[in-house]
C-alpha positions as CSV (number, residue, x, y, z in Angstrom):
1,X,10.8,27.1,82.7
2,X,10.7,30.8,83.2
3,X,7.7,31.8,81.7
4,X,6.2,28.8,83.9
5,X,7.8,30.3,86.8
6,X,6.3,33.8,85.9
7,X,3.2,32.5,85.4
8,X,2.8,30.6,89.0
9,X,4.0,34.1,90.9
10,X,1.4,36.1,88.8
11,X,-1.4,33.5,89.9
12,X,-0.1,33.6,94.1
13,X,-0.7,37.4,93.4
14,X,-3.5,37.2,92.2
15,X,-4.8,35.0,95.1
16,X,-3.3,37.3,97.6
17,X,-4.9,39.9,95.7
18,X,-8.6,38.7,96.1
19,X,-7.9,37.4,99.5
20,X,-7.5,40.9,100.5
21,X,-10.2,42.4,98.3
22,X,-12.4,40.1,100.3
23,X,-11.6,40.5,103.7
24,X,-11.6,44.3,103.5
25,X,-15.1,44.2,101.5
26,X,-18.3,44.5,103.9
27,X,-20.4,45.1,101.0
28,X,-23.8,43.3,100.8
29,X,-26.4,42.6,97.9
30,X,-30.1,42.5,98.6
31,X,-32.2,40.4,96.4
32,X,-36.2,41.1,96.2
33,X,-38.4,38.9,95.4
34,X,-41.6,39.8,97.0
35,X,-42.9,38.2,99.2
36,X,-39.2,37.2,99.9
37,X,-35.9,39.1,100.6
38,X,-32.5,37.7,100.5
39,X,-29.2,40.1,101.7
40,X,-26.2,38.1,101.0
41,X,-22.6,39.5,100.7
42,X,-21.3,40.8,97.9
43,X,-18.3,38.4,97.6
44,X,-20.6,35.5,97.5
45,X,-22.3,36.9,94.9
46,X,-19.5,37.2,92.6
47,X,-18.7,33.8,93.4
48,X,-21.8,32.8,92.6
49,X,-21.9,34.7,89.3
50,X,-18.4,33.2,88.5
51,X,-19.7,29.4,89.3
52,X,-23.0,30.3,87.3
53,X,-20.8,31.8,84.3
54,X,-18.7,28.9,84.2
55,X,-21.7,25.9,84.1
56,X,-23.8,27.8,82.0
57,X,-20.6,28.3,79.5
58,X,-19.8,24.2,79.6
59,X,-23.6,23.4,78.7
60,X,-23.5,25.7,76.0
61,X,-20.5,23.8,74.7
62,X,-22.1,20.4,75.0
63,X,-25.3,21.6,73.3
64,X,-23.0,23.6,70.4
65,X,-20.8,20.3,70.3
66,X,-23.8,18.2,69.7
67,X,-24.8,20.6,67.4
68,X,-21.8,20.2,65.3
69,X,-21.5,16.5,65.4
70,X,-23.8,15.3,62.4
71,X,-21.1,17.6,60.0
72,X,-18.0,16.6,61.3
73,X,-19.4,12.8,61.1
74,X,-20.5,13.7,57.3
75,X,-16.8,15.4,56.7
76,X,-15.1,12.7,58.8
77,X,-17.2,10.0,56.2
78,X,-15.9,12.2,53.2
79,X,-12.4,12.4,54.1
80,X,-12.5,8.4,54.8
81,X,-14.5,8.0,51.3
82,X,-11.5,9.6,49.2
83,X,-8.6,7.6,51.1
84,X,-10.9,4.9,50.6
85,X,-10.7,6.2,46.6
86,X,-7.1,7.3,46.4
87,X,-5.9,3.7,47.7
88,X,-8.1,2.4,44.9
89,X,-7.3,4.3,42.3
90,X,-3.7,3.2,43.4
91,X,-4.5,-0.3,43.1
92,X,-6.1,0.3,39.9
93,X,-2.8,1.9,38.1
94,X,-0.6,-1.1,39.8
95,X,-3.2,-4.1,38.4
96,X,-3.3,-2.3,35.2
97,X,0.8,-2.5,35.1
98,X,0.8,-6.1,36.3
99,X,-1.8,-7.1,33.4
100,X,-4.4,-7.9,35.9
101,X,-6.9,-5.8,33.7
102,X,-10.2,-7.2,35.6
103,X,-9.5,-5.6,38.9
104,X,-7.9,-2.6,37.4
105,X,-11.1,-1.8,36.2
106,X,-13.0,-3.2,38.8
107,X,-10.8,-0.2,41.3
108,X,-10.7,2.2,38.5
109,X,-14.9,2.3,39.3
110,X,-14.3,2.1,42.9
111,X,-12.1,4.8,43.0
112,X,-14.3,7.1,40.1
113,X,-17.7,7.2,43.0
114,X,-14.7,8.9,45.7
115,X,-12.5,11.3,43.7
116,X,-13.5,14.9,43.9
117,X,-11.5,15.0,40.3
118,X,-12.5,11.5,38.9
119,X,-11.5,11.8,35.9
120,X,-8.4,9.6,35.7
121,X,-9.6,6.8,37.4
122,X,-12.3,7.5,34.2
123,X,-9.8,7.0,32.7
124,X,-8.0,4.1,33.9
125,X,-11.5,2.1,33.9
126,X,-11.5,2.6,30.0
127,X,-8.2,1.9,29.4
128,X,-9.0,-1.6,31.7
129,X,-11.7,-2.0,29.5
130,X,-9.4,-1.6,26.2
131,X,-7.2,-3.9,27.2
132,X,-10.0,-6.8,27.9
133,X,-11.5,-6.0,24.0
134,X,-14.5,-4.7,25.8
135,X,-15.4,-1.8,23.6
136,X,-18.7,-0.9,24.7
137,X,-17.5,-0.5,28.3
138,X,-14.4,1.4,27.0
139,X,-16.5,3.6,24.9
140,X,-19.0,4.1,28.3
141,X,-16.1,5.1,30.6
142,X,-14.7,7.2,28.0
143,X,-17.8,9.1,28.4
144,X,-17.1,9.3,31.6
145,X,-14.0,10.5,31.1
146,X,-15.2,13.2,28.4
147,X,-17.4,14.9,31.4
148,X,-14.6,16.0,33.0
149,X,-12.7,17.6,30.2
150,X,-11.8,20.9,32.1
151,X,-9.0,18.9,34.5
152,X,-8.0,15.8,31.8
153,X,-8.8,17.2,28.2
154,X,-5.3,16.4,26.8
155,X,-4.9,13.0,28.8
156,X,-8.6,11.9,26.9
157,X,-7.7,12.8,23.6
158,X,-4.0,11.6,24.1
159,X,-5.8,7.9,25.5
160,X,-8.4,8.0,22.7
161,X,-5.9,8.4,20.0
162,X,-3.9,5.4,21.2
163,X,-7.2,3.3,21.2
164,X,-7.8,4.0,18.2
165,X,-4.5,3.9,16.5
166,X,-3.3,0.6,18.3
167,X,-7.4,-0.7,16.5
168,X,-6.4,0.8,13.0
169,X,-8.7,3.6,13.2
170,X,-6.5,6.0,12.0
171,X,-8.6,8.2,11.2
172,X,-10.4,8.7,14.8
173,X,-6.9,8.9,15.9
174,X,-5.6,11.8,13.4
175,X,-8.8,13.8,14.8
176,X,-8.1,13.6,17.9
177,X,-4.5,14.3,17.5
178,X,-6.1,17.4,15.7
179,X,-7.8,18.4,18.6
180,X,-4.5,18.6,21.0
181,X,-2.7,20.5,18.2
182,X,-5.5,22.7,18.0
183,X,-4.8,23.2,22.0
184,X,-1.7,24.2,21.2
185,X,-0.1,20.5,22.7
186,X,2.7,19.2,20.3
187,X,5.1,17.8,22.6
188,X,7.4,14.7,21.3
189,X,4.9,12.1,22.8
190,X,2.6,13.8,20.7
191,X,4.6,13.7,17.5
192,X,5.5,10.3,18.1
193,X,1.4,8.9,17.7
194,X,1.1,11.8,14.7
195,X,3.7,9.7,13.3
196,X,2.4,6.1,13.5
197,X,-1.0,7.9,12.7
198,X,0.4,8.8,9.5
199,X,2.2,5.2,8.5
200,X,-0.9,3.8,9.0
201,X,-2.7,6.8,7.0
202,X,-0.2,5.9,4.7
203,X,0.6,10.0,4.4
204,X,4.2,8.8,3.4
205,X,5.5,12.6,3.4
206,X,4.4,13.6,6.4
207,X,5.9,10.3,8.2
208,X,9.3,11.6,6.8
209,X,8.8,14.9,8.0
210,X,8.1,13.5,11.4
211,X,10.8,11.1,11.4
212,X,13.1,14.3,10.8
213,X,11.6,15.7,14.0
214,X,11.6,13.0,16.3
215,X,15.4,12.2,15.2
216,X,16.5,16.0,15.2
217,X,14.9,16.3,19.4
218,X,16.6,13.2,20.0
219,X,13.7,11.8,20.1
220,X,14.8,8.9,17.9
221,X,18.3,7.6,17.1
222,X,19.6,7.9,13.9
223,X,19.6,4.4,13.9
224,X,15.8,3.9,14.5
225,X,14.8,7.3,12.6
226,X,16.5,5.1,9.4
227,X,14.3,3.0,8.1
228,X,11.5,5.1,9.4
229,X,12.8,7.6,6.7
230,X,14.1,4.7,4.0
231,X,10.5,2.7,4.1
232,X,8.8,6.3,3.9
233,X,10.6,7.5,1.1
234,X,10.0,4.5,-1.1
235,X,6.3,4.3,-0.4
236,X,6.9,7.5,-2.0
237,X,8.1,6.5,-5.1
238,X,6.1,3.3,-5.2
239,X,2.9,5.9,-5.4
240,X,4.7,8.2,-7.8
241,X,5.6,5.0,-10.0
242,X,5.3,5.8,-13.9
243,X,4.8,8.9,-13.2
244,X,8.2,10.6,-14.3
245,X,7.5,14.5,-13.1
246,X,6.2,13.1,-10.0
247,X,8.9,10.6,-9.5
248,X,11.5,13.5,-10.6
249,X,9.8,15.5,-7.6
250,X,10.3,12.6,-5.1
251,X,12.9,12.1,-5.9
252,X,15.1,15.5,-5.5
253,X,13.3,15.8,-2.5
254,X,15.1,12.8,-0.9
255,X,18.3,14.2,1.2
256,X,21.5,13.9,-1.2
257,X,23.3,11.5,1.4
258,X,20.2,9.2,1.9
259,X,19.4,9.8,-2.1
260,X,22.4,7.3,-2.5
261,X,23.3,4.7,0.4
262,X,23.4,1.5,-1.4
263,X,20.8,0.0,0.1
264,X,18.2,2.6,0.1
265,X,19.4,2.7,-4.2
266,X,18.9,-1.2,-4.3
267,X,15.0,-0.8,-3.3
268,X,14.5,2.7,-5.4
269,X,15.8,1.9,-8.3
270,X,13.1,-0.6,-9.7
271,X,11.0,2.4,-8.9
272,X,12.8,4.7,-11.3
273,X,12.9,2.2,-14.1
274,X,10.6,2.2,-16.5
275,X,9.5,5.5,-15.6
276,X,10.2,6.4,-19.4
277,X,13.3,8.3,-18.9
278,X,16.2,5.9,-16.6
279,X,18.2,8.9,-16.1
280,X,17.5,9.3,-12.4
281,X,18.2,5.8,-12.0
282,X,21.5,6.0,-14.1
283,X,23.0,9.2,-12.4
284,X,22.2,7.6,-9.0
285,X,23.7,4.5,-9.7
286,X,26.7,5.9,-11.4
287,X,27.3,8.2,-8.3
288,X,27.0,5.4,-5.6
289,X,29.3,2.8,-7.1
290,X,31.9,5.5,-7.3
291,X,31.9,5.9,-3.8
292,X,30.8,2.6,-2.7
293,X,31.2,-0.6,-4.7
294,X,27.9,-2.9,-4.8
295,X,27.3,-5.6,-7.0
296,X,23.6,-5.6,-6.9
297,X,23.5,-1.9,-7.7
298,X,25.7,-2.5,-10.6
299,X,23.5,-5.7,-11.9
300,X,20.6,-2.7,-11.6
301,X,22.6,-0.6,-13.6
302,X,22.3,-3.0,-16.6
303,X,18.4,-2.9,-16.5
304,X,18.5,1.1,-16.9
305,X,17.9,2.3,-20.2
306,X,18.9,5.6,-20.2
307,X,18.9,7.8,-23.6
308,X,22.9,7.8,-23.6
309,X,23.5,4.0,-23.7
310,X,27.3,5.0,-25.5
311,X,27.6,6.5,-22.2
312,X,26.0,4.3,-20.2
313,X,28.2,1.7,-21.6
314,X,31.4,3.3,-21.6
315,X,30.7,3.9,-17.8
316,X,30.0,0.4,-16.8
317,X,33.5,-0.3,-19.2
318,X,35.4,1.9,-16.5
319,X,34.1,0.2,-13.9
320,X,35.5,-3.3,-15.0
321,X,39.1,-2.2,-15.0
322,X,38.7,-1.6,-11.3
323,X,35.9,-5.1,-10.7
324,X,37.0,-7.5,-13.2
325,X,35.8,-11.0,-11.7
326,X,32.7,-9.2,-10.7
327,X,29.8,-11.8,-12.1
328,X,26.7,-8.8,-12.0
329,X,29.1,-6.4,-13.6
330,X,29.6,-8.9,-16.5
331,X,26.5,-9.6,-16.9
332,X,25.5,-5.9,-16.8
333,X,27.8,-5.2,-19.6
334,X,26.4,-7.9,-21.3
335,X,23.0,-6.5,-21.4
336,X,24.0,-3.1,-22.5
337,X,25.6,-4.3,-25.4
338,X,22.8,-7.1,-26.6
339,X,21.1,-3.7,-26.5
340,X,23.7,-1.4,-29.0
341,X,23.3,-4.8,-30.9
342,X,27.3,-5.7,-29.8
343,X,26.2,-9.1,-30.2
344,X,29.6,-11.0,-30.2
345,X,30.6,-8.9,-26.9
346,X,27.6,-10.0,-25.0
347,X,28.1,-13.5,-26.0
348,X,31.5,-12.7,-24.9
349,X,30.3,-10.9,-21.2
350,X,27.4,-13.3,-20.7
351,X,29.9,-16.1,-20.4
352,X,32.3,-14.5,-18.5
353,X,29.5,-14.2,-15.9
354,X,29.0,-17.6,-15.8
355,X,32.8,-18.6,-15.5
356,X,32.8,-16.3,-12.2
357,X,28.9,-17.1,-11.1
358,X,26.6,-19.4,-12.8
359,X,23.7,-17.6,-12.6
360,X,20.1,-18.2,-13.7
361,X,20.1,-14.9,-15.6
362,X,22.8,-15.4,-17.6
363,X,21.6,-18.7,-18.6
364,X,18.9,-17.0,-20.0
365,X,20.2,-13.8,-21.3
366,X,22.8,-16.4,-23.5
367,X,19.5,-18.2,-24.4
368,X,17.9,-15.1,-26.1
369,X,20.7,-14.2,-27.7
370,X,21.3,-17.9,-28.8
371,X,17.6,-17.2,-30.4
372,X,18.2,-13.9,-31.7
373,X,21.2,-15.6,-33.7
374,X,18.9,-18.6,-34.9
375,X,20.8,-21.2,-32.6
376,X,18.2,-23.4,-31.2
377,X,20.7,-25.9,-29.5
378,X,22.6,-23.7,-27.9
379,X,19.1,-21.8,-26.3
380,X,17.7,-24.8,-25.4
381,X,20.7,-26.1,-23.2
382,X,20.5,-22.7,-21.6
383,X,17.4,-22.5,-21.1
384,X,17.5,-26.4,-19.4
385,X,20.6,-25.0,-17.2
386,X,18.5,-21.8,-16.4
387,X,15.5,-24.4,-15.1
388,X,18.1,-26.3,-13.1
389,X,19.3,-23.3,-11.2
390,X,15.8,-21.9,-10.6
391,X,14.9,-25.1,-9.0
């Protein structure tokens, strides 16, 4: 309100000003333009400048308005051309997220002709594509997407290796999972697709490793990072199988707490068997029952045949003080000692087996010994009782 106030008393001046200026002035201008002379006062000429000043300033705007009215028609068009885009590439991310792959790729192009950075509606178009098992446009927009490498390098080689991976080409994946390492990019996301890269490489080792990882950023639960870690480990022994250094190395290599949960033993143990030396398989099992009673680890126990079977023996002997109605551990015993040749005492374990669990494999562990001691009656009703179970 003031400076408005200050303003209007400046401009009454200013008017009183030139009011007075004008009335005292007598001076005249003479303008020559032979033949003609015109004498005019000098007031009116300095309107008349003013007046001319002013026009000649407004047509000048007009023609430097009209001048400038083709560009700011071709920016306005622009500006409208990448809302127009932006809103596309919008509704190109929310079909892709509804499933509604057709128009997602259908905006995704839209929106690719408006962007000034197009590259992720590139992008978006092949990942449209993907979803619809249209390869050769995917591989077309990925193209696309590839020519723009300087704003969405990491996103391309992060999309391509998912293509590829969720296709089985896990080798096109590990490449370009190379290349983002290789950029120095090995964030958890990252890790996470090196990972599934490598089940389906079946490059068991380096799953575990990654596994570790994953589980050790909180990535992964210890629940999920389990049998991530369990399946990996005996893929590893399943390769190393027969193979006793190999196995040996595998083997000590496995964490001593995962080395002998039950269930993890259950699975590895056929593994170790047969390997030419059960020693592995006998320590393991030996350890793991001590802490953690399992029948099935202690019918495995029965199949080792370990270098030390007075030992072996003697072991499984302690255990039935503490499991005496255990059916596997009876029938484990019986085993060992059809091996030292005991042959009363398996007869005598084999049937002790079946009073707890009739079981097809004592039927027909007491049939082979029946043979062994030229009793063809007795094998052949075990063998017909070992039939009946099986069925």
């Amino acid at each position: 309100m003031m400076r408005g106030l200050l303003w209007l008393l400046g401009l009454f001046t200013l008017a009183v000003a030139v009011t007075l200026a004008a009335h005292y002035n007598d001076a005249y201008a003479l303008l020559v333009w032979h033949p003609w002379r015109i004498q005019i006062s000098l007031n009116l000429l300095v309107l008349l400048l003013l007046v001319l000043f002013l026009v000649g300033y407004r047509v000048a705007r007009v023609f430097v308005r009209a001048g400038e009215l083709p560009r700011e028609v071709s920016l306005w068009r622009r500006q409208r051309r990448r809302e127009q885009a932006q809103g596309a590439l919008h509704d190109a991310e929310r079909f892709y997220r509804e499933g509604r792959f057709g128009q997602a790729f259908r905006a995704a192009v839209q929106a690719y002709g408006g962007l000034e950075k197009p590259g992720i509606a590139a992008l978006l178009a092949a990942r449209a594509a993907h979803a619809m098992h249209d390869a050769e446009r995917r591989d077309t927009w990925l193209g696309h997407a590839a020519a723009h490498d300087r704003d969405i390098r990491m996103a391309r080689l992060m999309t391509e290796a998912e293509m590829a991976c969720a296709e089985r080409r896990f080798d096109v994946a590990a490449a370009c999972l190379e290349g983002l390492k290789a950029g120095g990019h090995r964030h958890l996301a990252v890790t996470r697709l090196a990972m599934q890269v490598e089940q389906g490489r079946g490059r068991w080792v380096e799953v575990a490793r990654l596994a570790r990882t994953l589980r050790k950023h909180s990535a992964l639960s210890a629940e999920q990072a389990a049998p991530l870690l369990r399946r990996a480990q005996l893929e590893q022994l399943r390769d190393a199988e027969g193979d006793l250094a190999a196995l040996t190395r595998v083997w000590e290599s496995i964490p001593e707490a995962e080395r002998h949960e039950a269930g993890f033993l259950i699975r590895a143990v056929p593994h170790l068997i047969g390997a030419g030396d059960d020693k592995l398989a006998v320590e393991a099992i030996a350890q793991a029952l001590d802490k953690d009673w399992e029948s099935e680890l202690a019918s495995l126990y029965g199949r080792c045949q370990s270098r030390d079977l007075r030992n072996q023996l003697a072991v499984a002997e302690a255990w039935l003080k503490s499991h005496p109605d255990d059916a596997q551990l009876l029938l484990t015993l019986g085993r060992l000692c059809l091996r030292a040749q005991l042959w009363g005492k398996a007869q005598s374990y084999f049937e002790a087996s079946l009073s707890q669990q009739a079981t097809r494999a004592a039927h027909l562990e007491l049939a082979r010994l029946a043979e062994q001691l030229d009793r063809p009656e007795q094998a052949r009703a075990h063998y017909r009782e070992a039939a009946t179970l099986g069925a």
